[in-house]
N, CA, C and O atoms as a GROMACS GRO file, in nm:
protein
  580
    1UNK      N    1   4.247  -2.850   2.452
    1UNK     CA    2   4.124  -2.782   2.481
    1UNK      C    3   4.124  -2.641   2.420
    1UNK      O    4   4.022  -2.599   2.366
    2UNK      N    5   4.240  -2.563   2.427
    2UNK     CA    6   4.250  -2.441   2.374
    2UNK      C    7   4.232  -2.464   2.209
    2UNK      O    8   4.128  -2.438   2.149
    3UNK      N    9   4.347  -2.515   2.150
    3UNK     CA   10   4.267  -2.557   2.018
    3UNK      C   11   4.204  -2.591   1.983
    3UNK      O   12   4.213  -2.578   1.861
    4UNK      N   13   4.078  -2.666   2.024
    4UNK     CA   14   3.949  -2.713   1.961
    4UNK      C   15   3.798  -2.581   2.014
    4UNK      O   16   3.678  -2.572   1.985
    5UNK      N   17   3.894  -2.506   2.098
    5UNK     CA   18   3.791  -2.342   2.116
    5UNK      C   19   3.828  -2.262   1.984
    5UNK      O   20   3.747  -2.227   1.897
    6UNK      N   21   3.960  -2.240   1.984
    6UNK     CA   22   4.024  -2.177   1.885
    6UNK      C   23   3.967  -2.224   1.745
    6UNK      O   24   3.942  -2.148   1.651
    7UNK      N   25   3.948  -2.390   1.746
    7UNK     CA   26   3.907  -2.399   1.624
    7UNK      C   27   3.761  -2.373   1.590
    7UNK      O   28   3.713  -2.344   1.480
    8UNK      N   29   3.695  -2.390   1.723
    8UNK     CA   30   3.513  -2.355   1.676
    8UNK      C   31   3.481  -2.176   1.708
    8UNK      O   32   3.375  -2.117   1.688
    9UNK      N   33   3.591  -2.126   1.756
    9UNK     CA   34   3.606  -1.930   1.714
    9UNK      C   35   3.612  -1.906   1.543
    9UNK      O   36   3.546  -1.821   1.483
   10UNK      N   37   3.687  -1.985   1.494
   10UNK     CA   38   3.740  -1.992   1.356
   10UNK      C   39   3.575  -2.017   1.244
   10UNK      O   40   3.533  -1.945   1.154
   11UNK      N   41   3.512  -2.156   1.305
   11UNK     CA   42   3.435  -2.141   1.243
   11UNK      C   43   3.296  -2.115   1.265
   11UNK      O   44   3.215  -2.144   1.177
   12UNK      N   45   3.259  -2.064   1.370
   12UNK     CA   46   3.208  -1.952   1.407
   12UNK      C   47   3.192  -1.824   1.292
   12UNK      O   48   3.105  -1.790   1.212
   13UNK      N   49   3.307  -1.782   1.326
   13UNK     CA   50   3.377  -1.672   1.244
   13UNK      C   51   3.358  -1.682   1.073
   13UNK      O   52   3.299  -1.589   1.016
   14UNK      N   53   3.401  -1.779   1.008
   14UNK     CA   54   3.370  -1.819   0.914
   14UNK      C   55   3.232  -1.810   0.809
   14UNK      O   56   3.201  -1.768   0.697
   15UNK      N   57   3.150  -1.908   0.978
   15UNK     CA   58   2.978  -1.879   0.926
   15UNK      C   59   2.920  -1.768   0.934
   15UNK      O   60   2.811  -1.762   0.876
   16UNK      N   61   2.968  -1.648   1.004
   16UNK     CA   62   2.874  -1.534   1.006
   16UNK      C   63   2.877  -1.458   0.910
   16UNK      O   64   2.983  -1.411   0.869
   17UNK      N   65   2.760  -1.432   0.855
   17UNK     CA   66   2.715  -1.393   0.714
   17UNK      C   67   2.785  -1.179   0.779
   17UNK      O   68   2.739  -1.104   0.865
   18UNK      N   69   2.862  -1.168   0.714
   18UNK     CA   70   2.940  -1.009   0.724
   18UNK      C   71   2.792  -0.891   0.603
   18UNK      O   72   2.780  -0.874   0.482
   19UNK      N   73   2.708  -0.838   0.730
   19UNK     CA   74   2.635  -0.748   0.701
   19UNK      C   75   2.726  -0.572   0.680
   19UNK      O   76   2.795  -0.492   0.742
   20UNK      N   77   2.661  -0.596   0.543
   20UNK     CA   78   2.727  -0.412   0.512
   20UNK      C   79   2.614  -0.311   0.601
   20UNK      O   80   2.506  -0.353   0.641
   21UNK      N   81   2.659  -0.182   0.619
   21UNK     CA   82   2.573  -0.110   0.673
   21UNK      C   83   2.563   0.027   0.534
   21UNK      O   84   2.661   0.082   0.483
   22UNK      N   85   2.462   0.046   0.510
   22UNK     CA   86   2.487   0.169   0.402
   22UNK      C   87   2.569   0.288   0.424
   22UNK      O   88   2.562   0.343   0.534
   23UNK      N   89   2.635   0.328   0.348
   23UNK     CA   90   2.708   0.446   0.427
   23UNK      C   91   2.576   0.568   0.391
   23UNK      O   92   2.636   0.631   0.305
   24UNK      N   93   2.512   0.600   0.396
   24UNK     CA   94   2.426   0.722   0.445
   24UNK      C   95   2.264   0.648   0.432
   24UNK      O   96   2.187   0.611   0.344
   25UNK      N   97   2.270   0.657   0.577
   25UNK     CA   98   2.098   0.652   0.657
   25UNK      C   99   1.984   0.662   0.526
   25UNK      O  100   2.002   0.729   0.424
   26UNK      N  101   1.873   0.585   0.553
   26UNK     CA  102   1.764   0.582   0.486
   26UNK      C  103   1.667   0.720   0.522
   26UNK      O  104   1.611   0.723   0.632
   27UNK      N  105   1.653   0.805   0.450
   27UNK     CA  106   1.638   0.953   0.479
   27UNK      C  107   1.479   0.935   0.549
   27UNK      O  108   1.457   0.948   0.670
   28UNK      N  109   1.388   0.906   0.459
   28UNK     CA  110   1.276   0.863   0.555
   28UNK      C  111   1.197   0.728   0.488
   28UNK      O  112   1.209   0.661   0.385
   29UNK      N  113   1.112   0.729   0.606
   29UNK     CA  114   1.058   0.522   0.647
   29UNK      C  115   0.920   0.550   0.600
   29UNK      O  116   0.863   0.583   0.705
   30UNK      N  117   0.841   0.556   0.515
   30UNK     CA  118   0.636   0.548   0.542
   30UNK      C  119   0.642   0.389   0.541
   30UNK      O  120   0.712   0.307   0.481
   31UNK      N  121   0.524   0.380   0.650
   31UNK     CA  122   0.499   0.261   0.691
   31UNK      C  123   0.315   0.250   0.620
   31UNK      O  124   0.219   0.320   0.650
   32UNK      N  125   0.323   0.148   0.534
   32UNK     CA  126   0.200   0.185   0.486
   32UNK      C  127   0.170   0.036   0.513
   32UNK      O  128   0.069   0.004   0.450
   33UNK      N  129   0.226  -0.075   0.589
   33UNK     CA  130   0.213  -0.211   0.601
   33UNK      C  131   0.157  -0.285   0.723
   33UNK      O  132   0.077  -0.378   0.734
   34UNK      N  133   0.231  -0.204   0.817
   34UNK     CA  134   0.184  -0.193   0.970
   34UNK      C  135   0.069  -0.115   1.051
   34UNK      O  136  -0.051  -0.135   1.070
   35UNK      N  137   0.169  -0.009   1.094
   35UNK     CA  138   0.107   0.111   1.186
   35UNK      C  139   0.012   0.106   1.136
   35UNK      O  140  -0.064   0.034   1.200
   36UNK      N  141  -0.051   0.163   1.011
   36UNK     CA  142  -0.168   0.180   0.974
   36UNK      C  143  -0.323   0.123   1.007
   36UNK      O  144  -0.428   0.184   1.019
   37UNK      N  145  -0.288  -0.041   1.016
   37UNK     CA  146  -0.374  -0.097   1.050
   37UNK      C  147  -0.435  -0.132   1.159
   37UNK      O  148  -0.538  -0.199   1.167
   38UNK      N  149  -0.335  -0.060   1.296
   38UNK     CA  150  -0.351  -0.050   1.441
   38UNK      C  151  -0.375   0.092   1.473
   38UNK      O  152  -0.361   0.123   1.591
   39UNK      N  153  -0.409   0.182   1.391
   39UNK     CA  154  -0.467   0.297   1.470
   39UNK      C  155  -0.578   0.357   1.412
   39UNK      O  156  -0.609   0.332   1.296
   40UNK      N  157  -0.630   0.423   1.471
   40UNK     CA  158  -0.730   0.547   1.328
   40UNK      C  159  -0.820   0.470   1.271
   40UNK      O  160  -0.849   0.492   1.153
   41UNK      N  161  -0.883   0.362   1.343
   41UNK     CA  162  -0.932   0.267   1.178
   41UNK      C  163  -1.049   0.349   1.182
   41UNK      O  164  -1.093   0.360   1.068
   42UNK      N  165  -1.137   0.428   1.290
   42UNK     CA  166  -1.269   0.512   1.244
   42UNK      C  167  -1.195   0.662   1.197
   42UNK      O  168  -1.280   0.734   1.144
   43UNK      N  169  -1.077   0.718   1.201
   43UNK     CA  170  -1.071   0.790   1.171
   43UNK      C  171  -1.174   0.883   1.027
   43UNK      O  172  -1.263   0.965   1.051
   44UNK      N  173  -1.142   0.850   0.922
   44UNK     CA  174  -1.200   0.852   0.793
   44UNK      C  175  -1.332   0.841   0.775
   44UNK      O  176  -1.397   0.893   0.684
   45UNK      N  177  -1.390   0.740   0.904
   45UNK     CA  178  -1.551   0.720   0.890
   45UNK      C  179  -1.681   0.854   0.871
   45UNK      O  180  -1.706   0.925   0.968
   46UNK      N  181  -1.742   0.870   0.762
   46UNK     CA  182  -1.838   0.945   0.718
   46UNK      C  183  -1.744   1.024   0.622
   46UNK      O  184  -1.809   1.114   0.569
   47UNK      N  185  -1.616   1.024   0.582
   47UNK     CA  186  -1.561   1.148   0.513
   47UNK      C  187  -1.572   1.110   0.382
   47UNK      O  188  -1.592   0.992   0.354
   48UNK      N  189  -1.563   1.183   0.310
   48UNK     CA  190  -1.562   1.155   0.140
   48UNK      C  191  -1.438   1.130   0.095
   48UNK      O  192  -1.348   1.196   0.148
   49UNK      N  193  -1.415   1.067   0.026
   49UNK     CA  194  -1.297   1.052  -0.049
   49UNK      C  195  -1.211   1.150  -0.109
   49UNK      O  196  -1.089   1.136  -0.118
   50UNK      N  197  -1.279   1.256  -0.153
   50UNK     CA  198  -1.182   1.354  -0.186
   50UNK      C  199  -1.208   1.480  -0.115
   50UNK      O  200  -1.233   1.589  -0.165
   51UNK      N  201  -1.199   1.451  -0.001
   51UNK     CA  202  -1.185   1.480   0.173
   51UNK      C  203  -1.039   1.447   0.242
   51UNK      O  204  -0.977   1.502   0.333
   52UNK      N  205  -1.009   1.321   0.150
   52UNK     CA  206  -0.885   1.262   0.251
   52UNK      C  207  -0.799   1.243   0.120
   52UNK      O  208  -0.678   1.234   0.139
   53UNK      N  209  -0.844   1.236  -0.011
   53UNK     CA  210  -0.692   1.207  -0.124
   53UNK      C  211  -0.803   1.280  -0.262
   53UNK      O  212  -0.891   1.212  -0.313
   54UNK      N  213  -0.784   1.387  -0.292
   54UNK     CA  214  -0.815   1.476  -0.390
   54UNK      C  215  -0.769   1.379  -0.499
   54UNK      O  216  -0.680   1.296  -0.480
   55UNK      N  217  -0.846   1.398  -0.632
   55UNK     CA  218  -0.823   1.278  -0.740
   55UNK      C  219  -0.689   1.391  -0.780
   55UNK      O  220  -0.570   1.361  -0.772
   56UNK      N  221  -0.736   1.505  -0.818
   56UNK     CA  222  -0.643   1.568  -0.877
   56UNK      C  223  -0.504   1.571  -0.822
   56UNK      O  224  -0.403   1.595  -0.888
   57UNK      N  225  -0.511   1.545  -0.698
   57UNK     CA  226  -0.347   1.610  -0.631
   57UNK      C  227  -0.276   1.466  -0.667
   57UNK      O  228  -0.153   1.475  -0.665
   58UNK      N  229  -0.332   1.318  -0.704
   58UNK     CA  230  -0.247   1.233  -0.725
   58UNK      C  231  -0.164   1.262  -0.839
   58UNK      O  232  -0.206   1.291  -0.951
   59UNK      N  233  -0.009   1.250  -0.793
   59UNK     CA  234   0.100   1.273  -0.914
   59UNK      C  235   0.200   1.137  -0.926
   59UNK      O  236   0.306   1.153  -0.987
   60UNK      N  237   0.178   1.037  -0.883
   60UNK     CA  238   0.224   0.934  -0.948
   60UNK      C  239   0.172   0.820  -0.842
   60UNK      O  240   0.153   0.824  -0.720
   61UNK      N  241   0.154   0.704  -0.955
   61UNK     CA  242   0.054   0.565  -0.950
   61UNK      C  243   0.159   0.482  -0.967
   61UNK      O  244   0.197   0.470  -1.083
   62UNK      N  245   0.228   0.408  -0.866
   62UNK     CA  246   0.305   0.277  -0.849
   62UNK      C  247   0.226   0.142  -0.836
   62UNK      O  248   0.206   0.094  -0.724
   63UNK      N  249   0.179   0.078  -0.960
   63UNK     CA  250   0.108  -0.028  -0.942
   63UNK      C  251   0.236  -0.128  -0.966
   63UNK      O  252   0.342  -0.134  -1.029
   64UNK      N  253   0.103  -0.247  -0.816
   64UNK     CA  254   0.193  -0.286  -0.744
   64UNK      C  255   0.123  -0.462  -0.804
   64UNK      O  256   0.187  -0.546  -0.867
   65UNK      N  257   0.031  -0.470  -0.776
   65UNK     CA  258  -0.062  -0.575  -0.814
   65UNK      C  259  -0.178  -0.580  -0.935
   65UNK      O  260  -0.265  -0.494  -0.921
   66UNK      N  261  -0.190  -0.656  -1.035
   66UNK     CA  262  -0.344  -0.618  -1.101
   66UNK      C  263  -0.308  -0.792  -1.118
   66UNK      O  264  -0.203  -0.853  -1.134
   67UNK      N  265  -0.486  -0.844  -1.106
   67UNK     CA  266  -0.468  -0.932  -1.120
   67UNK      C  267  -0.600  -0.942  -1.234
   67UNK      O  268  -0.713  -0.987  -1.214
   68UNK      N  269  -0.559  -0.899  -1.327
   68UNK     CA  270  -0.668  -0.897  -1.436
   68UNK      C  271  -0.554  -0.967  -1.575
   68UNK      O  272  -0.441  -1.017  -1.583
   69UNK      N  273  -0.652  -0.935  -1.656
   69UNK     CA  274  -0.561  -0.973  -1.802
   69UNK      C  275  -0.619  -0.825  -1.885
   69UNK      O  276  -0.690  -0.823  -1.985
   70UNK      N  277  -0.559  -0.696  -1.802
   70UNK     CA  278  -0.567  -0.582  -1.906
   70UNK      C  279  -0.420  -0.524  -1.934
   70UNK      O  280  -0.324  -0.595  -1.904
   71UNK      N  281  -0.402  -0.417  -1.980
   71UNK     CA  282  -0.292  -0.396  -2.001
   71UNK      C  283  -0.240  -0.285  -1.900
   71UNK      O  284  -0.318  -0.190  -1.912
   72UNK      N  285  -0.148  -0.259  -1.811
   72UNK     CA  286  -0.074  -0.158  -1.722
   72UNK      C  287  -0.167  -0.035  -1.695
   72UNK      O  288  -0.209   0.015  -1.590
   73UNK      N  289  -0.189   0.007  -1.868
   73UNK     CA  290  -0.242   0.149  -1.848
   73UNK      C  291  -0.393   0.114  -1.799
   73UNK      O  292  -0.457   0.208  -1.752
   74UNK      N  293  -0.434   0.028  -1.804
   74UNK     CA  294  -0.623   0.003  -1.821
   74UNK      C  295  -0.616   0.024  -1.665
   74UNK      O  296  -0.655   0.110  -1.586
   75UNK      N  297  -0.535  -0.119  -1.655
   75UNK     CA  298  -0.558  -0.041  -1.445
   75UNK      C  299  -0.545   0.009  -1.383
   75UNK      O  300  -0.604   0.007  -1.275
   76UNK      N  301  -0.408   0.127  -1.437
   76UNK     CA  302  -0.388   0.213  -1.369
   76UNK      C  303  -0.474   0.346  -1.374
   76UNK      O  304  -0.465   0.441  -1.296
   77UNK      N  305  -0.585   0.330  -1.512
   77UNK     CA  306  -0.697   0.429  -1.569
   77UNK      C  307  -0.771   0.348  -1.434
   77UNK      O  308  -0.740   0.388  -1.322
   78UNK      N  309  -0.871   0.230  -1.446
   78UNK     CA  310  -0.900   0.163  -1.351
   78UNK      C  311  -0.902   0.245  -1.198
   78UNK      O  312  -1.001   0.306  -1.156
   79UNK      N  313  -0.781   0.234  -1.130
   79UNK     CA  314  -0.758   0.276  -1.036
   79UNK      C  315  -0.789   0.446  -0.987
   79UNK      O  316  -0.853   0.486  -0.889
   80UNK      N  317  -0.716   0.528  -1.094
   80UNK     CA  318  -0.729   0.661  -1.152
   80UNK      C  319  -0.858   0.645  -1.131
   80UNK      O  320  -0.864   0.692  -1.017
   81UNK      N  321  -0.974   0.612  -1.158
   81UNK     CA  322  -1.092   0.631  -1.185
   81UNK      C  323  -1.156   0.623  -1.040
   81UNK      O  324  -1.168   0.722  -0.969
   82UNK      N  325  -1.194   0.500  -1.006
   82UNK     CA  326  -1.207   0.445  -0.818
   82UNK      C  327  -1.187   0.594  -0.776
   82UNK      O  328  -1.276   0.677  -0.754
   83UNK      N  329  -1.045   0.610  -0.768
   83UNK     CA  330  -1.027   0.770  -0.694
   83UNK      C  331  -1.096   0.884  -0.724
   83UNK      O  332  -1.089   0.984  -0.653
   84UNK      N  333  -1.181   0.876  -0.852
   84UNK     CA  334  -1.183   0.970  -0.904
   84UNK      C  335  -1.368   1.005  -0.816
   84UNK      O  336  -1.424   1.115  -0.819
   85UNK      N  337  -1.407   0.920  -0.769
   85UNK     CA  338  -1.573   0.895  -0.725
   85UNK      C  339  -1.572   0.957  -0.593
   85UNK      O  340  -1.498   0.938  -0.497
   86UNK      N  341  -1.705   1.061  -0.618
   86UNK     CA  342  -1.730   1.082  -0.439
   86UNK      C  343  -1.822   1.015  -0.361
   86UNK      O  344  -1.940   1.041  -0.341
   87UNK      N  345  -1.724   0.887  -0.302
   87UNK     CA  346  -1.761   0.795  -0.205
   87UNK      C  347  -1.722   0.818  -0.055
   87UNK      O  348  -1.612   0.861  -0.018
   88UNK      N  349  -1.836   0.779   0.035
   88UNK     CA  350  -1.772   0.771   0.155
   88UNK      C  351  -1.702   0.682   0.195
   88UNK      O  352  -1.699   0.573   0.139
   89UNK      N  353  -1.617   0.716   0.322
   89UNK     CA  354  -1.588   0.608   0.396
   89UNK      C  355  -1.660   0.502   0.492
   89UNK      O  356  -1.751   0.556   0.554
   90UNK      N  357  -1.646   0.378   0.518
   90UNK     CA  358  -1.800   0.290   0.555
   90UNK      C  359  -1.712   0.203   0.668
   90UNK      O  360  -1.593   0.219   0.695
   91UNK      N  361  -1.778   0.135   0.710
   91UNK     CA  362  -1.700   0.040   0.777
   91UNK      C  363  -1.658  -0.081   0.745
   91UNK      O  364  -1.720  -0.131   0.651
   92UNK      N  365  -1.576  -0.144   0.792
   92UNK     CA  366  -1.488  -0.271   0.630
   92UNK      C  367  -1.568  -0.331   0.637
   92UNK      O  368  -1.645  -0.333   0.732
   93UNK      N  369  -1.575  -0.417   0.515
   93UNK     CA  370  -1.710  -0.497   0.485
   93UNK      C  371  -1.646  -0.643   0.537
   93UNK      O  372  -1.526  -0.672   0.541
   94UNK      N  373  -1.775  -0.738   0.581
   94UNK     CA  374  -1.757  -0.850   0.663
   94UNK      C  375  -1.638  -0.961   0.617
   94UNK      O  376  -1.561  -1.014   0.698
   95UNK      N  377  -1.639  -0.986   0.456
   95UNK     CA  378  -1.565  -1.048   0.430
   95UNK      C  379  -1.419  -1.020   0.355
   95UNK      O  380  -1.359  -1.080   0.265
   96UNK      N  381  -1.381  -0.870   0.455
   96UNK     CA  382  -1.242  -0.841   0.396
   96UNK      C  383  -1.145  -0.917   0.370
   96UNK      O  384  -1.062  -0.904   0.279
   97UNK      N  385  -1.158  -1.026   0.477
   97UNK     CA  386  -0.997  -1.109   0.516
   97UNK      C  387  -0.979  -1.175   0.425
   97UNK      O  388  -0.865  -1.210   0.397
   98UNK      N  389  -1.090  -1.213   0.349
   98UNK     CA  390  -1.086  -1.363   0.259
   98UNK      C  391  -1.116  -1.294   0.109
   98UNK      O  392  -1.127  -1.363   0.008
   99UNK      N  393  -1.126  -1.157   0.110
   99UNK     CA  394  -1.166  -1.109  -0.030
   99UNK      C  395  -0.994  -1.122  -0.131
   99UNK      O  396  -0.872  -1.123  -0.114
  100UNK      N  397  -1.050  -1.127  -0.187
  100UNK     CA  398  -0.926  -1.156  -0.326
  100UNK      C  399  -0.899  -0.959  -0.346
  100UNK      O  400  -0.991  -0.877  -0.339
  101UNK      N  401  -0.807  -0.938  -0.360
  101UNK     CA  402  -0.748  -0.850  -0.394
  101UNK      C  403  -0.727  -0.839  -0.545
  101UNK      O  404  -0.681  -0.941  -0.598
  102UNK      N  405  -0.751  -0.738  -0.620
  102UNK     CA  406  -0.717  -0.744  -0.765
  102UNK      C  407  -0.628  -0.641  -0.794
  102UNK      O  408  -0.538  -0.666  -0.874
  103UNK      N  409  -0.638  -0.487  -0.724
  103UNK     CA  410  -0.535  -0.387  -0.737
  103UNK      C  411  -0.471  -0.388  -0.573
  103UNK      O  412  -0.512  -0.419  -0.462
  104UNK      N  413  -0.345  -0.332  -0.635
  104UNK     CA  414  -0.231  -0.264  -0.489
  104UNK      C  415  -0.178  -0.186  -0.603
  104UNK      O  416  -0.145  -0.201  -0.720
  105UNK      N  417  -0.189  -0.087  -0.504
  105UNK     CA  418  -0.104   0.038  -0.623
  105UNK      C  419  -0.009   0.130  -0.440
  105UNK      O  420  -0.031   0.110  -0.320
  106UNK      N  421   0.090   0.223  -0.511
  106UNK     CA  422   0.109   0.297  -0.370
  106UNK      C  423   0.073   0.435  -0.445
  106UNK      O  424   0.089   0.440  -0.567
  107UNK      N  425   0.030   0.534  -0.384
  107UNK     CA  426  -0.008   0.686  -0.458
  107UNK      C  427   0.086   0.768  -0.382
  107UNK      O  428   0.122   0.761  -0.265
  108UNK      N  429   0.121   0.860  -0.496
  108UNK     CA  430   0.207   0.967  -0.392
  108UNK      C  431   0.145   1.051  -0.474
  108UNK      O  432   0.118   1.029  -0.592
  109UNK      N  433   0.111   1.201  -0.379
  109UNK     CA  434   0.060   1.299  -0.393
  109UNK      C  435   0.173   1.465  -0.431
  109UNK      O  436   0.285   1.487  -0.385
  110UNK      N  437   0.107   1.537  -0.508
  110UNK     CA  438   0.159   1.628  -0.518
  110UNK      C  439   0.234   1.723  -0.394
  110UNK      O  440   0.334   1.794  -0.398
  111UNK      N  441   0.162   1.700  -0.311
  111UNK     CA  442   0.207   1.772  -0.199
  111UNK      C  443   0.298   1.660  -0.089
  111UNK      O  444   0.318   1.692   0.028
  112UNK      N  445   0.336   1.556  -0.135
  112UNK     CA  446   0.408   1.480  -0.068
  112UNK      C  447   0.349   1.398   0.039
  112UNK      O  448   0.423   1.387   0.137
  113UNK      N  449   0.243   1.341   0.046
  113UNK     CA  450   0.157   1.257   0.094
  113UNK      C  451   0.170   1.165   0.026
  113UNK      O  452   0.191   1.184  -0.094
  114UNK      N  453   0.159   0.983   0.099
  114UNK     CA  454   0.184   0.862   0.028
  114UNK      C  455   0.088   0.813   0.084
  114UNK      O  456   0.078   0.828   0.206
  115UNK      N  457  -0.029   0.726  -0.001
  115UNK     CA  458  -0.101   0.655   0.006
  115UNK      C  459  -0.084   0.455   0.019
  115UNK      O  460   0.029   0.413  -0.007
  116UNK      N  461  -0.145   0.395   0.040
  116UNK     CA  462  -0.164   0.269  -0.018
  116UNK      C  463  -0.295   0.246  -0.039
  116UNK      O  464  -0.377   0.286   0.044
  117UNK      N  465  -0.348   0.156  -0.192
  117UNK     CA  466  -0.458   0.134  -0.204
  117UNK      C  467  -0.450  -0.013  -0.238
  117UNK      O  468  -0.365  -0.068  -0.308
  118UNK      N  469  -0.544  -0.062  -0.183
  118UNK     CA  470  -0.620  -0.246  -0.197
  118UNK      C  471  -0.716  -0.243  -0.225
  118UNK      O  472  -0.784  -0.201  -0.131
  119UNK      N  473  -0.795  -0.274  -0.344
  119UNK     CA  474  -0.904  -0.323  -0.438
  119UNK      C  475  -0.966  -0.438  -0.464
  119UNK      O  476  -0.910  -0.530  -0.522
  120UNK      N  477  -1.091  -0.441  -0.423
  120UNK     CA  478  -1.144  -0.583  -0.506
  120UNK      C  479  -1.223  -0.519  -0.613
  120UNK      O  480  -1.167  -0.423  -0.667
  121UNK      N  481  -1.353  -0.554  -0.660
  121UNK     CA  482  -1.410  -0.526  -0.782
  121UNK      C  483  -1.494  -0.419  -0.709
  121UNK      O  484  -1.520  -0.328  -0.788
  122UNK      N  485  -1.548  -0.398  -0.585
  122UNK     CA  486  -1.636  -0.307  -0.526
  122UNK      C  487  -1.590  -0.247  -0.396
  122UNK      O  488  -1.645  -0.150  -0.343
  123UNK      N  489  -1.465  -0.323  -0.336
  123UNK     CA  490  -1.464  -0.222  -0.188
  123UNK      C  491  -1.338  -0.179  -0.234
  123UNK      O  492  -1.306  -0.238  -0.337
  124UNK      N  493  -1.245  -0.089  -0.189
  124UNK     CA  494  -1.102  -0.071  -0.157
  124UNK      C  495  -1.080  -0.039  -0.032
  124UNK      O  496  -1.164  -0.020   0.056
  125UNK      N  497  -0.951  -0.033  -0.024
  125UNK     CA  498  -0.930  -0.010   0.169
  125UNK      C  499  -0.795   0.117   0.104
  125UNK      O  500  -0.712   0.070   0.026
  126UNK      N  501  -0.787   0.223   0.131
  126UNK     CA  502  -0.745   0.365   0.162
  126UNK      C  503  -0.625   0.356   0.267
  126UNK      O  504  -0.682   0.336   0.374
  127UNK      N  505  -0.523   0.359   0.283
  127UNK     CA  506  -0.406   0.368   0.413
  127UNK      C  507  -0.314   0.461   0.385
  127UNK      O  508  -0.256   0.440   0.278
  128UNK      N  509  -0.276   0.567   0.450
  128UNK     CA  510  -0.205   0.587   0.523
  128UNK      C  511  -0.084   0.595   0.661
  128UNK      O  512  -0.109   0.512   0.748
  129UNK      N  513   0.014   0.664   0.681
  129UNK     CA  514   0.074   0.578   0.769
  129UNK      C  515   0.003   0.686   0.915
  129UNK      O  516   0.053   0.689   1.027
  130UNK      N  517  -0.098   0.752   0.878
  130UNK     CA  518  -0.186   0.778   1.043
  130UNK      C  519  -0.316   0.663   1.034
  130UNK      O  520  -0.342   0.609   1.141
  131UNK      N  521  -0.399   0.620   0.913
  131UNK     CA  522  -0.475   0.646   0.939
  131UNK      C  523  -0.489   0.512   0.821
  131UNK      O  524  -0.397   0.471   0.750
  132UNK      N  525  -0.645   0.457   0.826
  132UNK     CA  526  -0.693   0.392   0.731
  132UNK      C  527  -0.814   0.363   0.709
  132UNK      O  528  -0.851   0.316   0.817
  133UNK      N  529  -0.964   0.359   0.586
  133UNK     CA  530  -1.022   0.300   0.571
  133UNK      C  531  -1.080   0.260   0.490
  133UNK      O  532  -1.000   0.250   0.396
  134UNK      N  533  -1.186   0.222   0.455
  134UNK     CA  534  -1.289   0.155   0.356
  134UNK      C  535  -1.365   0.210   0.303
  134UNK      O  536  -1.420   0.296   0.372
  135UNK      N  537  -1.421   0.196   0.130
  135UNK     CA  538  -1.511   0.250   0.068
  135UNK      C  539  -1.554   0.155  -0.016
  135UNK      O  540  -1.511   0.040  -0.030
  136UNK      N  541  -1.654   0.218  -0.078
  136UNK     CA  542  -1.763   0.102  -0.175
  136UNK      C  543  -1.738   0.154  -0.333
  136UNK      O  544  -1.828   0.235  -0.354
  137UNK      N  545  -1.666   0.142  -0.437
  137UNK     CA  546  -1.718   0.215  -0.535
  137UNK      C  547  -1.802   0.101  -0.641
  137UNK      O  548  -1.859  -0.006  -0.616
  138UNK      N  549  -1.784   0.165  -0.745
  138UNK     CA  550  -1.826   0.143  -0.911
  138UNK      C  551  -1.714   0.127  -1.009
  138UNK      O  552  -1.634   0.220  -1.022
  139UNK      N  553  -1.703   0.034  -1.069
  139UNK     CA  554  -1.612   0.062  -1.170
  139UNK      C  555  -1.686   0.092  -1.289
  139UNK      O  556  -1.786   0.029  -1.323
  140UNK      N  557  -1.603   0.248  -1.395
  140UNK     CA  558  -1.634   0.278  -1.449
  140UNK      C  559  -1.574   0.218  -1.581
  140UNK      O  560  -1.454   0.231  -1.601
  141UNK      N  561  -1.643   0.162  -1.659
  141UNK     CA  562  -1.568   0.136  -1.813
  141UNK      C  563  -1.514   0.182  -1.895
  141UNK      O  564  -1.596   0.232  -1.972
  142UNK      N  565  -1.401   0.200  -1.934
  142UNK     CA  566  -1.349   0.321  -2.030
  142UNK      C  567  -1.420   0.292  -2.151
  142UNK      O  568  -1.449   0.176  -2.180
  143UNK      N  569  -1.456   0.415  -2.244
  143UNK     CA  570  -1.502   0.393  -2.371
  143UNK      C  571  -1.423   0.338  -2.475
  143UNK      O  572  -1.307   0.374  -2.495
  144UNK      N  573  -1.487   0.242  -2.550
  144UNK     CA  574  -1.386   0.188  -2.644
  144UNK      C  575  -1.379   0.311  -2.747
  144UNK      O  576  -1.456   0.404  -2.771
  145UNK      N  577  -1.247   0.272  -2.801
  145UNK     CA  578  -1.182   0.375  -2.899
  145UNK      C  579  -1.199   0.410  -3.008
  145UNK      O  580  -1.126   0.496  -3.057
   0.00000   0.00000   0.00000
């Protein structure tokens, strides 16, 4: 009886997958996946867009998704642009859940503010890890060259 414990300690032991722990802590967490979408959702409502993320203060564009056939820079001009409009914030439009997504980008700001943005061809949804919401734009066409 002792050996057939001994032997299922063994493989026990065996099967457990041995997790490393990093040796120095993850300095900080933005949650731009969760929290966001459980608090604040009127926060933003009536504000302008560059009220809550200045086009100018964006200093780097992590695109995450394009589901087009342009090239990196087009959507990330694309995107660049969306931000660039003074739109309000509205309330999400009826058929968010089921809308196709074409951009995810994450924005980080000059002053150390991190965004997330989700795009279809006319709404985007704006998040932060206080706060999140919805706007209507235009896409603008870049001029051909």
């Amino acid at each position: 009886m002792v050996s057939l414990l001994l032997s299922a300690a063994m493989l026990v032991t065996t099967l457990t997958p041995v997790v490393t722990v990093p040796s120095r802590p993850i300095v900080t967490v933005i949650d731009l996946a969760k929290a966001p979408l459980y608090r604040e959702k009127e926060r933003w409502l009536g504000k302008r867009l560059s009220e809550v993320l200045p086009g100018s203060s964006v200093s780097r564009l992590l695109l995450l998704t394009a589901v087009t056939s342009a090239t990196a820079d087009l959507d990330a001009f694309n995107i660049t642009r969306l931000l660039s409009q003074d739109v309000a914030f509205e309330h999400a439009p009826r058929d968010w859940d089921s809308a196709v997504v074409i951009w995810e980008a994450v924005i980080e700001t000059a002053d150390g503010h991190t965004f997330r943005i989700r795009a279809t061809n006319t709404w985007a949804q704006l998040i932060s890890p206080e706060a999140h919401g919805f706007f209507q734009f235009q896409l603008v066409h870049r001029p051909a060259v």
